[in-house]
DRENSE-176793 format. One record per residue: residue in one letter; x, y, z of N, C-alpha, C in turn. Coordinates in pm, whole numbers, padded with zeros to 5 digits, always signed. Each point is the difference from the previous one (the first is absolute). Example, Ala and Ser with C-alpha at 12.3 -4.5 7.8 and 13.67 -1.06 7.14 Angstrom:
% DRENSE-176793
a+01319-00569+00780-00089+00119+00000+00090+00120+00000/s-00035+00105-00072+00082+00119+00006-00077+00109+00073/
This chain:
% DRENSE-176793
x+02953-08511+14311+00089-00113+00011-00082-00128+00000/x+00030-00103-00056-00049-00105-00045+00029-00084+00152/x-00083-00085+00034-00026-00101+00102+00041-00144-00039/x+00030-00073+00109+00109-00115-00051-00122-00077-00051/x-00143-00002+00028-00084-00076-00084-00049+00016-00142/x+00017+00183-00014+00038+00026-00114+00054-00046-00121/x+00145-00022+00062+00109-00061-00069-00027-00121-00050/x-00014-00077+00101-00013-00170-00019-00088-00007-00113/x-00137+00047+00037-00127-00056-00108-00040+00131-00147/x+00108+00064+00012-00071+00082-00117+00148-00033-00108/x-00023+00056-00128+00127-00008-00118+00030-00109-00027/x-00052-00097-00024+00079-00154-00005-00012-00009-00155/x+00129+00082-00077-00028-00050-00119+00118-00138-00078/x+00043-00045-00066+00065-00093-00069+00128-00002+00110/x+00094+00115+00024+00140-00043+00043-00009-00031+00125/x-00092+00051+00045-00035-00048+00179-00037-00107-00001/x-00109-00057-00065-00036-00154+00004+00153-00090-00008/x+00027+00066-00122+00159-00078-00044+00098-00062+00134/x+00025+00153+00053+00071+00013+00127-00037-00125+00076/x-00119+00020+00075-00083-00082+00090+00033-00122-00033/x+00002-00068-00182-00009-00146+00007+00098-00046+00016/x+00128+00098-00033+00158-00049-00026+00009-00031+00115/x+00007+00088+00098+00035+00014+00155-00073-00142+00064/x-00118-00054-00018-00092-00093+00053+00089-00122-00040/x+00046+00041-00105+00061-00163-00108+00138-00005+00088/x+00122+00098-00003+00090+00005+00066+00015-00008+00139/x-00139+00014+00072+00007-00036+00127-00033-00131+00000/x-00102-00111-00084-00004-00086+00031+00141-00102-00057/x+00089+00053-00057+00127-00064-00032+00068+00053+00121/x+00035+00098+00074+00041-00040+00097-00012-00022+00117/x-00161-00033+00020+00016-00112+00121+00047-00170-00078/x-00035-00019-00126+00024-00099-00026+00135-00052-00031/x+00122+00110-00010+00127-00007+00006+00058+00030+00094/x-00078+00033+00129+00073+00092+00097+00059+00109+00005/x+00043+00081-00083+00061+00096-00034-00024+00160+00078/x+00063+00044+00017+00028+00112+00053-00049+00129-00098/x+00066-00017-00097+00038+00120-00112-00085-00060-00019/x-00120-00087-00083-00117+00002-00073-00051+00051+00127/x-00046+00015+00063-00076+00034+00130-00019+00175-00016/x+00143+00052+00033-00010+00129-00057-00029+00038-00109/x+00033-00071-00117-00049+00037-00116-00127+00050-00019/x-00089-00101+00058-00135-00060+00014-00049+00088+00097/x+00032+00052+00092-00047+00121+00119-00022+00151-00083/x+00149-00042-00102+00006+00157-00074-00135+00037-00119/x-00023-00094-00068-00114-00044-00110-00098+00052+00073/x-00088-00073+00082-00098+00017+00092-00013+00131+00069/x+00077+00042+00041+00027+00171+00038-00046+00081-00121/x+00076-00020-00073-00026+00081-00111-00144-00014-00067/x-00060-00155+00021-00110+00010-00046-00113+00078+00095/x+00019-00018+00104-00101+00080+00154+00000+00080-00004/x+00137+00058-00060-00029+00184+00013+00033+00066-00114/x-00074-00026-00082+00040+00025-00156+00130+00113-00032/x+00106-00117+00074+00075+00106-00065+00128-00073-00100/x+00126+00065-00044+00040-00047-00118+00138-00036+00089/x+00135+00019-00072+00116-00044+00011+00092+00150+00050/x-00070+00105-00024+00061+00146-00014-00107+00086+00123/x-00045-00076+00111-00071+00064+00114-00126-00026-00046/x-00100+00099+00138-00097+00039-00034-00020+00053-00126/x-00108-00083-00101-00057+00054-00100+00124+00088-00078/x+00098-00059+00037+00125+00082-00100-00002-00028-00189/x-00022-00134-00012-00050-00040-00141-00170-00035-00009/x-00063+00009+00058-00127+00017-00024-00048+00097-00078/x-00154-00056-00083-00046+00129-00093-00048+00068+00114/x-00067+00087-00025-00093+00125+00077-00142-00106+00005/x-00092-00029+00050-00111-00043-00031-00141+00127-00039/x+00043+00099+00027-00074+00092-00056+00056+00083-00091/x-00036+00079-00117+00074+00073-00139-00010+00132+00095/x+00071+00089+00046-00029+00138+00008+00032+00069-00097/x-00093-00011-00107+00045+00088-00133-00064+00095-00008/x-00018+00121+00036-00073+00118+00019+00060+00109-00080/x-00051+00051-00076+00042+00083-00056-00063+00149+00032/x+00045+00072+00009-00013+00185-00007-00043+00021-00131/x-00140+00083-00015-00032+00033-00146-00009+00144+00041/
């Protein structure tokens, strides 16, 4: 089982960065609008970027980061 420091600093490829900046951008619109719902929005982004995960759970749309392609000869 993977360790929450694990998580944080390893896999950071393109959609996680993505995640991270949207969430950073939408949080700084809503402290700057006050807003509630950007707030959550912006909590949800950031989550998803910390713990690489997608919209469908844990690693529910995530690739595999390793191929287990093993074949039987």
């Amino acid at each position: 089982m993977e360790t929450v420091r694990q998580v944080l600093v390893t896999h950071w490829h393109f959609m996680r960065w993505l995640r991270l900046v949207v969430g950073i951008i939408i949080l700084i619109q809503a402290f700057q609008l006050q807003s509630m719902l950007y707030g959550i929005l912006a909590v949800f982004f950031l989550f998803q970027a910390a713990t690489n995960s997608g919209c469908c759970g844990a690693k529910g749309c995530a690739i595999p980061s390793q191929k287990n392609d093993r074949k039987n000869i």
